[in-house]
N, C-alpha and C positions, 0 to 999 in steps of 0.2 A: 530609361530608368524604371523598375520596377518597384512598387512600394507592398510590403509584404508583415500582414502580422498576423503575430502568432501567438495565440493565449494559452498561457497553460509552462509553467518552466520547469516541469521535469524531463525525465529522457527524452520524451517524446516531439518535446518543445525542440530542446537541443539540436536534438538529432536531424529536426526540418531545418534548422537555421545552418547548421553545417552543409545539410543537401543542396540548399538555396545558397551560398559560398561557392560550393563545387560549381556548381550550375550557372550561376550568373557573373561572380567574381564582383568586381565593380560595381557592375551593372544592373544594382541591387541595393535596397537598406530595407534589412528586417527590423521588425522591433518585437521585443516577446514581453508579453505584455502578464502580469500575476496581479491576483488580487493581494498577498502578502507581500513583506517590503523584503522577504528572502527567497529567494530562489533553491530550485533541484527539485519541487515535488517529492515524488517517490522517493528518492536519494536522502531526502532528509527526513522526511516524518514517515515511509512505510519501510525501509532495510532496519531490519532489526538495531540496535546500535551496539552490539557488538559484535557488529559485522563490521569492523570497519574497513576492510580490505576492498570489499563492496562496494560502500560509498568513497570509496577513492578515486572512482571514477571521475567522478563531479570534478576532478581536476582536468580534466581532458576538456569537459564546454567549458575552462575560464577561458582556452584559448578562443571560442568560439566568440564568447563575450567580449573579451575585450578587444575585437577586430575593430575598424573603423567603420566597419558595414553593417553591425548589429550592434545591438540595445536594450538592455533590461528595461522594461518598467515597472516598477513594484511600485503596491498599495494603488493598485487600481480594478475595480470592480466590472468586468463586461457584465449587464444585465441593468446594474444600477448606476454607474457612474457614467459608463459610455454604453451604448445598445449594442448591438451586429449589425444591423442598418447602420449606424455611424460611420463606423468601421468601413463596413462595405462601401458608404459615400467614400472613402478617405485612402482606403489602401486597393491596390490592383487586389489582390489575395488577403485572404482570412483562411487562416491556418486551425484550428478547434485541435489540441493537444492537451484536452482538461483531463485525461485519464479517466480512472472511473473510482473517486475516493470514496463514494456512497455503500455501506452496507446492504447487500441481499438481504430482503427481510427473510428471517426463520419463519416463519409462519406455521407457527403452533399456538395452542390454548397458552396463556402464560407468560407468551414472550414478553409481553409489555410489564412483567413486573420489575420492582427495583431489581438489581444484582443480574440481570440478564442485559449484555454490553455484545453488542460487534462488532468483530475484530481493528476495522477501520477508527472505532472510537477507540478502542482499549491501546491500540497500535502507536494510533496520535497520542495520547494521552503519556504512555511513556517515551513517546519520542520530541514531546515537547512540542507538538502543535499547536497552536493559541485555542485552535477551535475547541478542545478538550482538555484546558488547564483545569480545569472544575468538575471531572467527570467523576471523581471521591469512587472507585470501585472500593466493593466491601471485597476485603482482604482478610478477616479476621471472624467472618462470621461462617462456619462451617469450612466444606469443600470446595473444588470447583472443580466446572465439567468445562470442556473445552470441544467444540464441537466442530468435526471437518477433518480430512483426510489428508491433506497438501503444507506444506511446508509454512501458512499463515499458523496454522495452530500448531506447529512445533513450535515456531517460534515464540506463542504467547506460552505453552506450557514449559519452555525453556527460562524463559526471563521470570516467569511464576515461582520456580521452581532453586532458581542461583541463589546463591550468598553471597551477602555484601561484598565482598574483596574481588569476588572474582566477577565484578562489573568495572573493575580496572582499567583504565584502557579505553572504556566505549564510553560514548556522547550521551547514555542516556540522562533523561531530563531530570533535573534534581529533585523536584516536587515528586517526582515519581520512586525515585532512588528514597526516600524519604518514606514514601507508604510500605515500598515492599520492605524492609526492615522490620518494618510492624508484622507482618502476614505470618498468620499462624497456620495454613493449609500444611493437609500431612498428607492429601491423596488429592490429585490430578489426575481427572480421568479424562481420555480423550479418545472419543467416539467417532468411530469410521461404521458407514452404512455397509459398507461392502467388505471385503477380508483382505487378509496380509496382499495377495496378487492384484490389487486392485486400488492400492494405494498413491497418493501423488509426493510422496514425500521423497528428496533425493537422499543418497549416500553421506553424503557430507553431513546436510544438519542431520540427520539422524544417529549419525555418529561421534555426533559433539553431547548426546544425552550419556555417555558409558564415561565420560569426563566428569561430571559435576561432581562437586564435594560432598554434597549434603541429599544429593538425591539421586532414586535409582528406576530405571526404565523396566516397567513388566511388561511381560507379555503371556498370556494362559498358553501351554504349549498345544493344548488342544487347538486353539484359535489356527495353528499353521498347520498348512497343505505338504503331504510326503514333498521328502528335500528332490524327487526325484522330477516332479513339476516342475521346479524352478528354472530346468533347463532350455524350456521354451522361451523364457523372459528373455525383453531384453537386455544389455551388461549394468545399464544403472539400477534397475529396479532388482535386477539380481543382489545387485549388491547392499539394496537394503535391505531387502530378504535376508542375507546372511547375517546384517545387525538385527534385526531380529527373534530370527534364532540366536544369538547371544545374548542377548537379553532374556529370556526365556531361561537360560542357564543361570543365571547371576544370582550369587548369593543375596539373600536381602537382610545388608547388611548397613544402613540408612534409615533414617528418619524420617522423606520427603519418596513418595514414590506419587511416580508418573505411568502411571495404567495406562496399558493400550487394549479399548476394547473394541472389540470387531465384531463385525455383524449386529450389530446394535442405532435401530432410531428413534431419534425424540419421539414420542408421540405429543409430550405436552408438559410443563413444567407448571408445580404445584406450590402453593406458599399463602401463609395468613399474611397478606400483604407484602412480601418478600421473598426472591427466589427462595427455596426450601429443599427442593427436591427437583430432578428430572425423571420422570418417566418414560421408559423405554422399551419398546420392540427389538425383541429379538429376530435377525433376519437371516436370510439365506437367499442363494442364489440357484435360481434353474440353470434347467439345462440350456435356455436361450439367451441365459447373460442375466437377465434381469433378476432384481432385487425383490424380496417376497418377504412378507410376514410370515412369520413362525406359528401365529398365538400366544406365545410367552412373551409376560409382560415383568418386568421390574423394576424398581425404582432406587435412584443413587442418590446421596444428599450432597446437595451443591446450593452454598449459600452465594455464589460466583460463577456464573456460567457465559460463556464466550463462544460468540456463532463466528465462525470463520467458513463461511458457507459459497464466498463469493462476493465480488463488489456490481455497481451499475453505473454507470457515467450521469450525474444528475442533468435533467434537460435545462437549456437556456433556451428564452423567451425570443420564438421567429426561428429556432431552428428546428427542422424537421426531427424526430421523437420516434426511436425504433422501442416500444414499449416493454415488447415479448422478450427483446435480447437486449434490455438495459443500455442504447447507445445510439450516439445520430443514426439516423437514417442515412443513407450512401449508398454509392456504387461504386466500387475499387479507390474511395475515397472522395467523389466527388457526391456533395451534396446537393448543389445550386451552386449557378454561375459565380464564381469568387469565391466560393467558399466550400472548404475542405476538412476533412477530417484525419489526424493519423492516431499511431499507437491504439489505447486500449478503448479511445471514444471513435475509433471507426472500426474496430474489431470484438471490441468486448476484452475482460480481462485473462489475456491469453496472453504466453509467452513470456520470456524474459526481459531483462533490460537492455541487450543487445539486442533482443528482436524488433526493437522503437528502429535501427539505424538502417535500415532498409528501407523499412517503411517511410521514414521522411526523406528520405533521397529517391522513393519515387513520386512522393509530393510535388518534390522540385524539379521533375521530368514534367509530371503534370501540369503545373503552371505553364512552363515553356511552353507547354505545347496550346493550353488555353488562352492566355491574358500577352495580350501585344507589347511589344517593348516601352512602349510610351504612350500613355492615355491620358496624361495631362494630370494626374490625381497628383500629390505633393506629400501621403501619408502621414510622417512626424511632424511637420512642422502645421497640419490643421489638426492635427491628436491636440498638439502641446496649445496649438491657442483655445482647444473646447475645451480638455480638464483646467486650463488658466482662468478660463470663466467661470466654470465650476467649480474652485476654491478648494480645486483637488492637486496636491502634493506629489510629484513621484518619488520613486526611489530609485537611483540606479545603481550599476552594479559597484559601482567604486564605492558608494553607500553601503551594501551589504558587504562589501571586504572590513567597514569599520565594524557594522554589526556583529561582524564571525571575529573578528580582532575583541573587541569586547568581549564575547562569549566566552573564547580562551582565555581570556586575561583574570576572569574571574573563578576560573578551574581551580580548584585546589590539586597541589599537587600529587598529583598518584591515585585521583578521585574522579569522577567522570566530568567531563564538561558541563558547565551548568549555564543549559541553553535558557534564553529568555522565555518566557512562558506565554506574553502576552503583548501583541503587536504593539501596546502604547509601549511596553517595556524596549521595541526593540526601534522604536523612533526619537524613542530619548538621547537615544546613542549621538543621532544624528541632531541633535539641536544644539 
């Protein structure tokens, strides 16, 4: 028998405990181990929430959950409540599937003033993460810039940008649904370094901005390259090319507009004790690819500004620290004897949420091929007697079926789900 954990329960969690299924069948008990009493990670606090089609997934790991071979543990802490040494005493394998939910710092003059939020906070924040129930973004003072090229900051200038009715449908968090009501933003500007061919945003969201009621997508038509370039791209980025150029057309005939400016970088955000303003470089690109200052300089008033620049995987205590690429250290996932890395804390934050299910199915090649059938370790049953001494509580998944039962149950109808905001709120459930 193999004893196998795995911290961290988003995709990437899942996805190793599935691969460890295929792999050893029986002959196995995972436990995925979170520091919150709900599970899914990314699934719940970073998919936009009206995306719901997206986090549908999360229905696929119940079956994974509820097997007799694996194990939720919520509301438990690796670093403070249980070490990796522990662990490692306790299970054949340790699994590291924390993701990377930590903001890139922007690292401009400014960033530390109030109204300056990245994306991972502002993300949580309206998707009802406990960690950012309190993060009070100003919505009502000036503009806001939105900064980054990839589909994180569409979707925060997307949810910035909607009216109340048309958040129908999706789970976002109430306390959040609750501020943007308030928001009086009339321009969302959202700043890419590099130009229209150079962007990370897909087809889809980009073409869910030509939908909104109350707001409209520009684009300077100067900012785009002859239609006759476009022909080298390849079919997805073509095709938000073409949203682009359509927007670029469109009447402006809205109240809420969503700027898209190109070739444009921070240099540093200004304000008598509050974001104020961004200032920015105008750029261009050589003939070698790279990105170059112009010497024009301007400035756009943004009392709200949002770095979507990138995440980092925060380090834990005794594990090896790649500093330069924000993520364990590793070697095709292998960090030290027992202990493993998958998804975005052994690659960095690349790829999709299907891209997690490869990755933890060669995790569970890996083991097989490292850690012997039987080494006497007993995994759950010395986890369960050290947090018993430690006066620590778990949660398991039949417990978060009551929590997400509750959560529902308090929805108003026709209004978004109104998730718990705050882990005491979502353990009361359970008492």
């Amino acid at each position: 028998m193999r004893h196998i954990a795995i911290i961290g329960s988003g995709p990437a969690g899942y996805y190793s405990a599935e691969g460890c299924q295929k792999t050893f069948g029986d002959a196995a008990r995972v436990d995925i181990i979170d520091r919150l009493p709900v599970p899914y990670g990314l699934i719940r606090s970073g998919v936009a929430p009206d995306h719901q089609s997206i986090k549908g997934v999360a229905r696929r790991y119940e079956t994974v959950a509820l097997s007799d071979t694996v194990r939720f543990v919520g509301n438990v802490t690796v670093g403070s409540d249980v070490s990796i040494g522990e662990l490692l005493d306790r299970y054949d394998a340790v699994i590291l599937a924390t993701g990377a939910p930590a903001d890139k710092p922007l690292g401009v003059p400014g960033d530390g003033l109030p109204g300056v939020i990245g994306s991972a906070a502002f993300v949580g924040w309206y998707n009802g993460h406990p960690d950012f129930a309190d993060l009070d973004p100003p919505l009502t003072r000036g503009d806001a810039v939105v900064i980054g090229a990839g589909n994180v900051a569409l979707d925060v200038a997307r949810i910035l940008a909607k009216a109340e009715d048309e958040f129908a449908g999706s789970d976002i968090a109430a306390h959040a649904l609750g501020r943007l009501r308030e928001t009086e933003l009339a321009t969302i500007t959202v700043l890419s370094r590099r130009g229209p061919q150079q962007i990370a945003m897909t087809p889809k969201e980009l073409g869910e901005l030509a939908h909104l009621s109350r707001a409209l997508p520009v684009v300077d038509p100067s900012d785009l390259p002859s239609p006759e370039s476009d022909a080298a791209l390849d079919p997805g980025l073509r095709k938000s090319i073409a949203h682009l150029r359509a927007f670029a057309e469109r009447k402006d005939d809205k109240p809420v507009h969503i700027v898209f400016d190109f070739f444009a970088r921070p240099l540093r955000i200004e304000g008598t004790g509050v974001a104020e303003r961004v200032i920015i470089a105008r750029t261009m690109i050589d003939d070698l690819g790279n990105v170059r200052d112009t010497g024009d300089t301007y400035a756009v008033p943004a009392g709200l500004v949002v770095s979507c620049i990138g995440y980092r995987t925060p380090p834990i205590a005794g594990v090896p620290y790649d500093e330069k690429l924000g993520r364990f250290a590793n070697v095709e996932g292998r960090i030290a004897p027992g202990l493993y890395a998958v998804g975005w804390a052994r690659r960095g934050p690349t790829g999709t949420i299907g891209t997690n299910r490869p990755d933890g199915f060669a995790i569970a090649e890996l083991i097989a091929a490292d850690i012997p059938a039987d080494s006497g370790k007993r995994g759950r049953i010395d986890l369960d007697e050290l947090l018993a001494q430690r006066g620590i509580e778990i949660v398991t998944f039949r417990d978060w079926q009551k929590i997400e039962a509750a959560e529902v149950a308090r929805a108003r109808q026709g209004a978004p789900r109104e998730k718990f905001a705050t882990i005491d709120e979502m353990l009361a459930v359970l008492l």
